[in-house]
Residue frames as qw, qx, qy, qz and C-alpha x, y, z in Angstrom:
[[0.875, 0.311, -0.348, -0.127, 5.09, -103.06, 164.51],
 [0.443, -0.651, 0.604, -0.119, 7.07, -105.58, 166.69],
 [0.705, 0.376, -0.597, -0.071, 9.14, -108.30, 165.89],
 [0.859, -0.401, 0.197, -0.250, 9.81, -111.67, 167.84],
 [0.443, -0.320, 0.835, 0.068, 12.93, -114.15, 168.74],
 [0.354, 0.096, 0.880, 0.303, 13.27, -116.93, 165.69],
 [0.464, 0.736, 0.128, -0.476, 10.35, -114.35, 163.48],
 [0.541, 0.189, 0.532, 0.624, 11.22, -115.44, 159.73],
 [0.175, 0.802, -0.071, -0.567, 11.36, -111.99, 157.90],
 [0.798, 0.346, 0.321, 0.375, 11.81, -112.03, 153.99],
 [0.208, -0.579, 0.324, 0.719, 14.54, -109.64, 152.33],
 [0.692, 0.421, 0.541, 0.227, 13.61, -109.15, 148.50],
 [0.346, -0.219, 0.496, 0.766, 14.55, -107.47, 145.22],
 [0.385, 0.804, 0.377, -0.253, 11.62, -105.25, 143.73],
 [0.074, 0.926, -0.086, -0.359, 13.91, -103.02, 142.34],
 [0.622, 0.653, -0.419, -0.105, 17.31, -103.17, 140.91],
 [0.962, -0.111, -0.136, 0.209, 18.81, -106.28, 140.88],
 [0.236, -0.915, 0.201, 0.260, 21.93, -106.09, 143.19],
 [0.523, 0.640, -0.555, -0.094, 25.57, -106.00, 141.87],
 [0.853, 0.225, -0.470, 0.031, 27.67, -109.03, 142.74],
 [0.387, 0.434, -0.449, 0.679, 30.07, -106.93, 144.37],
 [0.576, -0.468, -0.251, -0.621, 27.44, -106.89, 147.01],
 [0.853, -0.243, -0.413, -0.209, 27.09, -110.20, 148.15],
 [0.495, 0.124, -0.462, 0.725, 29.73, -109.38, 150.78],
 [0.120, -0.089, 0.246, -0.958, 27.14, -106.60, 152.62],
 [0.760, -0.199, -0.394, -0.476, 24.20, -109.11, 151.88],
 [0.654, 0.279, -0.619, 0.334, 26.07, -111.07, 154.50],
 [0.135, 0.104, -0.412, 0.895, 27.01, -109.09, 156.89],
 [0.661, -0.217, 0.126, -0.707, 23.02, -107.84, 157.26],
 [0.785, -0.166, -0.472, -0.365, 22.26, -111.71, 157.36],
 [0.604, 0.020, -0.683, 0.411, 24.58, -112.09, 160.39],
 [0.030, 0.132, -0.433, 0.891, 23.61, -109.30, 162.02],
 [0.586, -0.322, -0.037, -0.743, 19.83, -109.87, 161.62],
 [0.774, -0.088, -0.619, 0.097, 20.69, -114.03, 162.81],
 [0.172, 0.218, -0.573, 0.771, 22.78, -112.29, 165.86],
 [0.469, -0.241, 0.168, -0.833, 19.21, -110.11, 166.69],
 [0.336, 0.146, 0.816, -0.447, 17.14, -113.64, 166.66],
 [0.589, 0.490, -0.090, -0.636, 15.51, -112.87, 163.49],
 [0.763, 0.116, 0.607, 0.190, 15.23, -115.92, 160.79],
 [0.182, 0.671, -0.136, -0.706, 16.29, -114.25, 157.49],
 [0.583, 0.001, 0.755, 0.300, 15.31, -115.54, 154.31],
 [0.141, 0.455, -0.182, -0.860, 16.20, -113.76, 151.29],
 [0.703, 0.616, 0.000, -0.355, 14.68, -113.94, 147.68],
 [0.828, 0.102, 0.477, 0.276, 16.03, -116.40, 144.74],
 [0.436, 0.703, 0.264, 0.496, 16.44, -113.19, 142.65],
 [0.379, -0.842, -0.102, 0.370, 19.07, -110.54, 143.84],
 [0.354, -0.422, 0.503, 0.666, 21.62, -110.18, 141.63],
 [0.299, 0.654, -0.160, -0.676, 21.34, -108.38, 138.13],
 [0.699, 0.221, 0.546, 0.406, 21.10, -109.86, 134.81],
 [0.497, 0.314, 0.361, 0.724, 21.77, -108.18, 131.61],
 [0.050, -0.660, -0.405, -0.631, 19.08, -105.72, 131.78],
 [0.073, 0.458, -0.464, 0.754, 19.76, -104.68, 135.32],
 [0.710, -0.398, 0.077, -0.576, 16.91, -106.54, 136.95],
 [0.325, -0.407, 0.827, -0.213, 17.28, -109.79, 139.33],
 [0.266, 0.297, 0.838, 0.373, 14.52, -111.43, 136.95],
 [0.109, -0.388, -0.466, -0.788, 11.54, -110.23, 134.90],
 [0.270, -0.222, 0.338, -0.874, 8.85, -108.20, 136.93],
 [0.811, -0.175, -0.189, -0.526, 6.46, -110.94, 136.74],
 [0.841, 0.049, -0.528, 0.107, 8.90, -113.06, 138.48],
 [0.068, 0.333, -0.460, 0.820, 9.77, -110.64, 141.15],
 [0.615, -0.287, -0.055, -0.732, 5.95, -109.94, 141.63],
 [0.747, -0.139, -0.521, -0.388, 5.49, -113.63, 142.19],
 [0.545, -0.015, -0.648, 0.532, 8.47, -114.45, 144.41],
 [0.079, -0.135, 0.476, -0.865, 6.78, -111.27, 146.79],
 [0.790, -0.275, -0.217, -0.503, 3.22, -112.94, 146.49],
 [0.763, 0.023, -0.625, 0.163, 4.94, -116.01, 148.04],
 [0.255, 0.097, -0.599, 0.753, 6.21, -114.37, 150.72],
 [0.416, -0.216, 0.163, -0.868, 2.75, -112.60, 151.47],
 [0.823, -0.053, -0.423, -0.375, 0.92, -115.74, 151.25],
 [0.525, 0.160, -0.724, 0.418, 3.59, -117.41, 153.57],
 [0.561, -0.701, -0.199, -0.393, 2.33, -117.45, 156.89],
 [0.786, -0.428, -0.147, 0.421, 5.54, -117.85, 158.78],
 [0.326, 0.403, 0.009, 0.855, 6.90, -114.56, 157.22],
 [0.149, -0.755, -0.569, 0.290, 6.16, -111.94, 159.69],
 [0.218, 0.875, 0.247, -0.355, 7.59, -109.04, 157.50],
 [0.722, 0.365, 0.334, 0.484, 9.23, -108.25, 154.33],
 [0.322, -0.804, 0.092, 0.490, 12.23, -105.90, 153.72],
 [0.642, 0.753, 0.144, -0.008, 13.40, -104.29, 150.51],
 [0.681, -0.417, 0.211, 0.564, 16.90, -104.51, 150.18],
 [0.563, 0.277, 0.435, 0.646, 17.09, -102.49, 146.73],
 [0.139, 0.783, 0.006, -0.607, 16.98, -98.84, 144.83],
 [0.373, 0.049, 0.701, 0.606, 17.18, -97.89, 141.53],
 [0.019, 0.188, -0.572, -0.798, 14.44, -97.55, 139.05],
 [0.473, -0.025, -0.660, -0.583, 12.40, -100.47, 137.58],
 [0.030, 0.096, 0.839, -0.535, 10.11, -100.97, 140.85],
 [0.522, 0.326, 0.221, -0.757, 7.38, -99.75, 139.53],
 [0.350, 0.326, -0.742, -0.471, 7.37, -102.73, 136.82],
 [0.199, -0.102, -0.966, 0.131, 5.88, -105.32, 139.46],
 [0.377, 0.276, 0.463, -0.754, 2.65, -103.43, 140.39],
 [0.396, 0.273, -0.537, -0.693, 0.69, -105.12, 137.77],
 [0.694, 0.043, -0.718, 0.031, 1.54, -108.74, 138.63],
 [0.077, 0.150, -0.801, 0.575, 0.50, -108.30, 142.25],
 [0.420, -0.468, -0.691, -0.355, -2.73, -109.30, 143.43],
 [0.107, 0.284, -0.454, 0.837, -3.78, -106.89, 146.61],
 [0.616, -0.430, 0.182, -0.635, -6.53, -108.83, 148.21],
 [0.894, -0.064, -0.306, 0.322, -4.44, -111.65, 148.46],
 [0.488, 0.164, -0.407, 0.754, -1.93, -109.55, 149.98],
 [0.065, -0.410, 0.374, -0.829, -4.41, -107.57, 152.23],
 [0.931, -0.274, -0.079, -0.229, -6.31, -110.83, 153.73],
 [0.865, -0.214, -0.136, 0.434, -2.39, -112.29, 154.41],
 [0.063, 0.947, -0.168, 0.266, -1.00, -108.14, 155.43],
 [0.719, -0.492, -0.135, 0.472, 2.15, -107.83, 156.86],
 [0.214, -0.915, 0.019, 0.341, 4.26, -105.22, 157.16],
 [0.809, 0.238, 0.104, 0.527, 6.88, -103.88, 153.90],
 [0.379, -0.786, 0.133, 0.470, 9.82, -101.98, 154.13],
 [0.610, 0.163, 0.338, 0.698, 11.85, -100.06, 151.40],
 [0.195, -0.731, 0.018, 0.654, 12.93, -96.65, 150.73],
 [0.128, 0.371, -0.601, -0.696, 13.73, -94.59, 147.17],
 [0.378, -0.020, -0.672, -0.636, 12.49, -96.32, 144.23],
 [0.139, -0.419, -0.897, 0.016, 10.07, -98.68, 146.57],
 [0.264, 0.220, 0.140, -0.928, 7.90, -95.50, 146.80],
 [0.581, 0.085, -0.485, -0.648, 6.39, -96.46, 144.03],
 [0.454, -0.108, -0.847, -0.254, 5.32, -99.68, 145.85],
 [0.140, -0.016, -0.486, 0.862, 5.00, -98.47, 149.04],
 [0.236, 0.254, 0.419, -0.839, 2.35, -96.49, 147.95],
 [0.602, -0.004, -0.600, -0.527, 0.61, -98.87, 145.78],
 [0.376, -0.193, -0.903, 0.074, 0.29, -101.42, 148.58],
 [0.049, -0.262, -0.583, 0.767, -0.89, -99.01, 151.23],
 [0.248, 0.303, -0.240, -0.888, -3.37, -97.37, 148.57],
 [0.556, -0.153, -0.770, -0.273, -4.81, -101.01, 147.32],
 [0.494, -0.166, -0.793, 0.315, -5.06, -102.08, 151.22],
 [0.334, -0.749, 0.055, -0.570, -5.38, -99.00, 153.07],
 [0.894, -0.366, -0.164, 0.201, -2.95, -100.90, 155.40],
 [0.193, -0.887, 0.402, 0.120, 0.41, -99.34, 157.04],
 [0.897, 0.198, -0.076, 0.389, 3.93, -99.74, 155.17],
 [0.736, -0.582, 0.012, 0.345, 7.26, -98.44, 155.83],
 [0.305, 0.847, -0.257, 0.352, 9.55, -95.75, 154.51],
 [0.432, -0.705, 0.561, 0.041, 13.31, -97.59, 156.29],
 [0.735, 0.429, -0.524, -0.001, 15.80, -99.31, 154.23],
 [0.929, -0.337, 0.075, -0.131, 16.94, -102.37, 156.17],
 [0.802, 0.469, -0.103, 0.357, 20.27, -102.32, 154.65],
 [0.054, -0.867, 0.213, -0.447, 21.69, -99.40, 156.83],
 [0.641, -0.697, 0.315, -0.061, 22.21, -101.42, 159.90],
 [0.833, -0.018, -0.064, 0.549, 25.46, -102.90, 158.77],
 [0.141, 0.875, 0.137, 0.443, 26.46, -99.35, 158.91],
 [0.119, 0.555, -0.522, 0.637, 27.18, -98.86, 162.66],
 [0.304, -0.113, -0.873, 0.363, 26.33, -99.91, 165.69],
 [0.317, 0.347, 0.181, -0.864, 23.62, -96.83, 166.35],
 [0.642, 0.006, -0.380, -0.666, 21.78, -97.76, 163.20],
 [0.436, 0.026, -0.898, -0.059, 21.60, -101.28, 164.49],
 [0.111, -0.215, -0.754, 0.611, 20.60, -100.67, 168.01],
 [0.428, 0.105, -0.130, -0.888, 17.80, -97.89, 166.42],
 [0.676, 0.003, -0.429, -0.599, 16.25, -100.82, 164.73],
 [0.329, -0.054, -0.856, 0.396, 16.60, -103.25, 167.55],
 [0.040, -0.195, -0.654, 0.730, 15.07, -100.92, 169.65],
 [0.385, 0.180, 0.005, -0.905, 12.19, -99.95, 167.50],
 [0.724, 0.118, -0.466, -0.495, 11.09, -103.01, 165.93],
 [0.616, 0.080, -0.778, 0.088, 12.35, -105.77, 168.72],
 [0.181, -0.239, -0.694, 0.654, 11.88, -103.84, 171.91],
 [0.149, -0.765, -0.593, -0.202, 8.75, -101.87, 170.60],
 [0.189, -0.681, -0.202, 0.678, 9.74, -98.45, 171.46],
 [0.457, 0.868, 0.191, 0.025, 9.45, -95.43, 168.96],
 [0.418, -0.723, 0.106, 0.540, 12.49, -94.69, 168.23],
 [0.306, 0.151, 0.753, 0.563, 12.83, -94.31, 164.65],
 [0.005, -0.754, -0.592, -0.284, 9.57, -92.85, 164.25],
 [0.295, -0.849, -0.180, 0.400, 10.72, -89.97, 166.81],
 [0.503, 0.359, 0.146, 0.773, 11.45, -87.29, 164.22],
 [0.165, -0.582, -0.481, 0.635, 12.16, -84.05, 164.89],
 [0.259, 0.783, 0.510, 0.244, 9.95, -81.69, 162.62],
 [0.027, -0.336, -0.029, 0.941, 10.63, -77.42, 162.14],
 [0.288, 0.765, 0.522, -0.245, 7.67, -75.31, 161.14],
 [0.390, 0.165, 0.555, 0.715, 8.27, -73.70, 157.97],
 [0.314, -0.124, -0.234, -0.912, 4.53, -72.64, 157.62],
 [0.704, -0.258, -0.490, -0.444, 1.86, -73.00, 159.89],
 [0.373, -0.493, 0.479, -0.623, 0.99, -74.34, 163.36],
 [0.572, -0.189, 0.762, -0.237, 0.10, -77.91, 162.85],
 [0.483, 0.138, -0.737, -0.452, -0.13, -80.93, 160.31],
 [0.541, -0.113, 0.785, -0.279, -2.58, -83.53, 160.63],
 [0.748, 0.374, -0.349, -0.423, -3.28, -86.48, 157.99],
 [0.957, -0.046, 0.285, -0.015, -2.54, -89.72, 156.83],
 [0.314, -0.635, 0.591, 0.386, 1.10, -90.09, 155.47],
 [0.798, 0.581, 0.070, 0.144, 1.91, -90.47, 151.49],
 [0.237, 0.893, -0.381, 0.038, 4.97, -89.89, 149.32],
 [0.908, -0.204, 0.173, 0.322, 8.39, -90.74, 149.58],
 [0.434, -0.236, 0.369, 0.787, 11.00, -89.90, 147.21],
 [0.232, 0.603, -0.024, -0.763, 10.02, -86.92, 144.79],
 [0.357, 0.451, -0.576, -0.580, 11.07, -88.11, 141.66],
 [0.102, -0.064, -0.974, -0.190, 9.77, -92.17, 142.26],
 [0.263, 0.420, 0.641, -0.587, 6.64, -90.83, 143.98],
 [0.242, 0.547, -0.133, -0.790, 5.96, -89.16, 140.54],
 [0.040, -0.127, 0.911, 0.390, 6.11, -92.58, 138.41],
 [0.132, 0.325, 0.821, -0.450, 2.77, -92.93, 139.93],
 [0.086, 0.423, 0.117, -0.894, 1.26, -90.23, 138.31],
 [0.569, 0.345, -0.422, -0.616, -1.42, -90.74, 135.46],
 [0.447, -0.121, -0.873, -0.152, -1.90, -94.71, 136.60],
 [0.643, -0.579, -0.278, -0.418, -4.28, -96.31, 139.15],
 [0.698, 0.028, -0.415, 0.583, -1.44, -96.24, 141.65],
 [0.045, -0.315, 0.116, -0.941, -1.60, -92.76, 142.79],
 [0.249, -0.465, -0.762, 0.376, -2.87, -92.98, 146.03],
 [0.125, -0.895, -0.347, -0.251, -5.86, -90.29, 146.86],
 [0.496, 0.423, -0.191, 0.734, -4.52, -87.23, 147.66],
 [0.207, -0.637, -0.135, -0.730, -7.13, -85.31, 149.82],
 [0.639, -0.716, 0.029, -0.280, -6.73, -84.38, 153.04],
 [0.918, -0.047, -0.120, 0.376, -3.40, -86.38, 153.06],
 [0.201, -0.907, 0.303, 0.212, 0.47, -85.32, 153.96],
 [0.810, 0.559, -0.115, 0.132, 2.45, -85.48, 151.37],
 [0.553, -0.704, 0.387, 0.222, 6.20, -86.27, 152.44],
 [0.600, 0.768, -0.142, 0.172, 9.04, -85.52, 149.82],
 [0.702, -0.580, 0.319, 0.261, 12.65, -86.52, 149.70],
 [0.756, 0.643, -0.065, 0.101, 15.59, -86.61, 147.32],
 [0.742, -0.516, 0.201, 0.377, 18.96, -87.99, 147.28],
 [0.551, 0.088, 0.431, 0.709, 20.64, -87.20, 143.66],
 [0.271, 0.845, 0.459, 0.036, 17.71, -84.78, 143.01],
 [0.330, 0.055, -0.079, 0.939, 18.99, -81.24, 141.48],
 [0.315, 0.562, 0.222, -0.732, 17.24, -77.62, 141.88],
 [0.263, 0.196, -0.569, -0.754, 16.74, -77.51, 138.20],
 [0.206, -0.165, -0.964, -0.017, 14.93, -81.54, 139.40],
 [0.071, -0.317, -0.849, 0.417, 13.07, -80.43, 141.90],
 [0.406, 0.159, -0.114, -0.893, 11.46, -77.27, 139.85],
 [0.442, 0.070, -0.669, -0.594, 10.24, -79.89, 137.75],
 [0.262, -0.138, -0.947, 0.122, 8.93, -81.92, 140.28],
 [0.065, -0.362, -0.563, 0.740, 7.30, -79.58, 142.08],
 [0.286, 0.282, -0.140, -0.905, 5.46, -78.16, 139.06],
 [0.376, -0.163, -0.909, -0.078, 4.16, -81.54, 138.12],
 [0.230, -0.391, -0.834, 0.315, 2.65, -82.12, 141.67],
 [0.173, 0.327, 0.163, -0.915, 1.20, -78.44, 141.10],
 [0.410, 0.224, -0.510, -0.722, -0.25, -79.04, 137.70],
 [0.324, -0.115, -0.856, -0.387, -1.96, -82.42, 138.85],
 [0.394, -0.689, 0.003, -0.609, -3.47, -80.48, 141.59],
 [0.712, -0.247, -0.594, 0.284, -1.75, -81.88, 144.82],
 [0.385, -0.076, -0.360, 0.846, -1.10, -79.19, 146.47],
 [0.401, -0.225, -0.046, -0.887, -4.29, -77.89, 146.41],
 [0.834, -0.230, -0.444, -0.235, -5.92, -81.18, 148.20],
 [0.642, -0.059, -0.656, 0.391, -3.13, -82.06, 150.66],
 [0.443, -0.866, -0.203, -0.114, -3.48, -80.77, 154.21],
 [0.464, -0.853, 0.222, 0.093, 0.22, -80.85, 154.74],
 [0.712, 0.580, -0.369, 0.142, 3.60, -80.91, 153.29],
 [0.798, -0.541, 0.215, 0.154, 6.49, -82.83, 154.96],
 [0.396, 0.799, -0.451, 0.043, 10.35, -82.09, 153.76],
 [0.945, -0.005, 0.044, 0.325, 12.82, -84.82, 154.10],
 [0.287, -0.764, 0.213, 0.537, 16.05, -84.22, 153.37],
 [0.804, 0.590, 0.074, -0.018, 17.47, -83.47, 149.97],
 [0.823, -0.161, 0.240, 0.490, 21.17, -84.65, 150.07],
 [0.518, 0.277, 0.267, 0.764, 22.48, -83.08, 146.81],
 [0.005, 0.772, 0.298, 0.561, 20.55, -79.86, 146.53],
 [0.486, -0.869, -0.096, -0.014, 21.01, -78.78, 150.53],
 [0.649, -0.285, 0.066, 0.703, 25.05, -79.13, 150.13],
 [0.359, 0.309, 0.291, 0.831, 24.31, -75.98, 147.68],
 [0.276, -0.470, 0.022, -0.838, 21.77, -73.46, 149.08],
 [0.156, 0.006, 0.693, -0.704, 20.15, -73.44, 153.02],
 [0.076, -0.363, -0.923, 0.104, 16.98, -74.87, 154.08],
 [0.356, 0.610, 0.224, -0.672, 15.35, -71.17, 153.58],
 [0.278, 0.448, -0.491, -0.693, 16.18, -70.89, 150.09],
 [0.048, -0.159, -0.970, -0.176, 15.09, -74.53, 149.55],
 [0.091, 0.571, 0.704, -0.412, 11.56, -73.26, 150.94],
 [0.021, 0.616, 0.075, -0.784, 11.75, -70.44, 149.41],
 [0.294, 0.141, -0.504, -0.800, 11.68, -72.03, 146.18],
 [0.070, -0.336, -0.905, 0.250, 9.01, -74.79, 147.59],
 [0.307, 0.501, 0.409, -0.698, 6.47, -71.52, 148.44],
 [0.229, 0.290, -0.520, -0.770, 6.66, -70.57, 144.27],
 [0.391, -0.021, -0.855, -0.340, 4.25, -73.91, 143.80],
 [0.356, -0.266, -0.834, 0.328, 2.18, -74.36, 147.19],
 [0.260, -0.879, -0.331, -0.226, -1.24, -72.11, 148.79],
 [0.193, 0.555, -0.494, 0.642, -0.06, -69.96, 151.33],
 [0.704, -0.367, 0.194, -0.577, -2.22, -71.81, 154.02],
 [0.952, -0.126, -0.264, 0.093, -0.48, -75.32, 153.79],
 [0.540, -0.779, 0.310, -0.072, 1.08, -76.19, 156.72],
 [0.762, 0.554, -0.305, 0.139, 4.78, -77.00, 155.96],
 [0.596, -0.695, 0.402, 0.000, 7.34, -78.66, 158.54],
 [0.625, 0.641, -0.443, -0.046, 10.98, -79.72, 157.32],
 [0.878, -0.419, 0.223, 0.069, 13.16, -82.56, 159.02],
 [0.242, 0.592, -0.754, -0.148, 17.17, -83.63, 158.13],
 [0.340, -0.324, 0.844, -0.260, 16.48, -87.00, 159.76],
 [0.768, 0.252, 0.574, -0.132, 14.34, -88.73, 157.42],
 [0.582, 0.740, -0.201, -0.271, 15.35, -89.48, 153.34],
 [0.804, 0.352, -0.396, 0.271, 18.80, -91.35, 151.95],
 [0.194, -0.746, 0.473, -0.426, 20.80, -90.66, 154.83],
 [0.653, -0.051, -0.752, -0.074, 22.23, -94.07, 155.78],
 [0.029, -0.106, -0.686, 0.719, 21.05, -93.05, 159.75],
 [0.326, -0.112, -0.235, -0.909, 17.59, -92.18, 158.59],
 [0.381, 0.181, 0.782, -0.458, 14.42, -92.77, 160.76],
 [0.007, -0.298, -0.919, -0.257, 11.48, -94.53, 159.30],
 [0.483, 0.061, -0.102, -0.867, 8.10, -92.44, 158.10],
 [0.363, 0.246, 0.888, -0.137, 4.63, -94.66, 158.19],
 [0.256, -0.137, -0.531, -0.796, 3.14, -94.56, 154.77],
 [0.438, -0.324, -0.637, -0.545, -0.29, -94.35, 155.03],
 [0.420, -0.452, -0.674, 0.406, 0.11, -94.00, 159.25],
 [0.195, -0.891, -0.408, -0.046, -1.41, -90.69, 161.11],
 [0.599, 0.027, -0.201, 0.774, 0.31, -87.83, 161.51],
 [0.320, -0.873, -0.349, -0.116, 0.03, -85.13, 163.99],
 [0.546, -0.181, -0.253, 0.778, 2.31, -82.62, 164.82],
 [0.296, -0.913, -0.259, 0.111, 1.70, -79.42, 166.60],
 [0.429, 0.614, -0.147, 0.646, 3.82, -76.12, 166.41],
 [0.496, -0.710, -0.399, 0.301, 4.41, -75.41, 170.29],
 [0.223, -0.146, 0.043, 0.963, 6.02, -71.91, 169.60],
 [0.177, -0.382, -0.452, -0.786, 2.65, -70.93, 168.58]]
C-alpha cells in the first residue's frame, strides 16, 4: 500500500470518542502527517459526549461511508480504542465500500471492524495505529518508509517457532478480547484454513483462560492452520513467553503450527499485521 505527495487520507473515530485533553496530540499527528506531504482530514466527531462516544453509531457509520465514497480519500486511519466499535457494523453498507476499497487502519477495539470489512470484501486492511508516530522519530520514519517510500518495513516481523515448521494462510484476528465481540454474529470472519493472530494489552491470565476457551469451544482451533502470538503487555511482565505457551498448548491440537513475536500488539513501536493478507513463514532451523 503506497501513499503519494498532497494524498488526502481521512483520520476517524469508530471507537471511543477522544478525551479533550487530547486535542493537543491530535495536532501534533496533523503536523507531522502535513510535514510528510499527506493532506489530513479528520472526522466531525472525535471528542466524547456523555456516553463516551463522539456521536451515535449511526452517525459514525455514516461519516466513514463518506469517506469511502470520497474519491479523493486515498486511505482512512483510526485514531481510537476503547470498546463501542463494534456498534457501527450494522450501519455500513460493504458493497459500497468494496466497489470504492481503500485501505483502513486501526488497532485494539477496531478488530472488530477490521475484520468485518475484510470478511464483507475479502479485501486487505490494516492492524497499525496511526497515532504512534508522534511518539518518536523511529516510529515516524517506520511509517514514512513503509507507506511513502514503499518498502516493507513494518510488515518485517520477526516470528519464533513455538510449534511447528511453517505457517501458511490468510491473516485474521487482532486483539483477543475485541476479536471475540465477533463471535455468535455475521461478522466472524471464516475461520478455515486461516491464521489466527492474537494480542492483548490490559488482558490478565485469569483473561486469557477465558479467551482461549471460548475460541476452543466455538471450534477455532480446530479449523485454523496457524496461530500467531503478539505481544501481551500485562500478562508477559508476570510469567515468560514459555509459560505463556505453555498455558496456550492446554486449548490448541498438537499439530498447529504456532510462532510468537514481541513486535506486533499495543506497543506504541509496533509493526503493522495485514488482516486478511498471506502469510508465509518458514522455520529455517528445521
Amino acid at each position: 500500500m503506497m501513499l503519494n505527495n498532497n494524498d488526502k487520507i481521512a483520520l476517524v473515530v469508530c471507537s471511543n470518542g477522544k478525551n479533550i485533553e487530547d486535542k493537543d496530540r491530535l495536532e501534533k499527528l496533523e503536523s507531522i502527517l502535513v510535514e510528510m506531504g499527506l493532506v489530513p482530514i479528520f472526522t466531525k466527531y472525535i471528542y466524547k459526549d456523555k456516553f463516551g462516544r463522539g456521536a451515535k453509531a449511526q452517525v459514525r457509520a455514516e461519516e466513514l461511508m463518506s469517506f469511502y465514497e470520497n474519491k479523493e480519500i486515498k486511505a482512512i486511519f483510526d485514531i481510537s480504542g476503547g470498546d463501542i466499535a463494534n456498534e457501527v457494523l450494522d450501519y455500513l453498507d460493504y458493497d459500497v465500500i468494496k466497489r470504492n476499497y481503500k485501505p483502513f487502519f486501526g488497532y485494539s477495539d477496531l478488530t472488530t471492524v477490521l475484520n468485518a470489512l475484510t470478511g464483507k470484501t475479502n479485501e486487505i486492511n490494516y492492524l497499525y495505529q496511526i497515532l504512534n508516530i508522534i511518539e518518536s522519530d523511529k516510529i515516524r520514519e517506520n511509517f514514512e518508509d513503509t507507506f511513502l517510500k514503499n518498502n516493507q518495513t513494518l510488515f518485517d516481523v520477526k516470528w519464533k517457532f513455538l510449534q511447528g515448521s511453517s505457517v501458511e494462510g490468510e491473516v485474521i484476528g487482532g486483539n483477543i478480547r475485541c476479536f471475540l465481540k465477533l463471535a455468535g454474529t455475521r461478522y466472524f470472519p471464516e475461520v478455515e484454513n486461516k491464521v489466527l493472530f492474537i494480542e492483548g494489552l490490559g488482558t490478565s491470565i485469569e483473561g486469557l483462560v477465558t479467551h482461549l476457551a471460548q475460541l476452543k469451544q466455538i471450534g477455532v482451533f480446530d479449523k485454523i492452520s496457524g496461530l500467531l502470538i503478539g505481544s501481551f503487555i500485562k500478562i508477559e511482565k508476570e510469567i515468560s513467553v514459555e509459560e505463556l505457551f505453555e498455558l496456550v498448548k492446554e486449548y490448541i491440537p498438537e499439530n498447529l503450527p504456532v510462532v510468537k513475536t514481541s513486535e506486533v500488539g499495543h506497543a506504541k513501536d509496533s509493526k503493522a499485521l495485514k488482516i486478511g493478507g498471506m502469510m508465509n513463514i518458514k522455520n529455517e532451523l528445521v
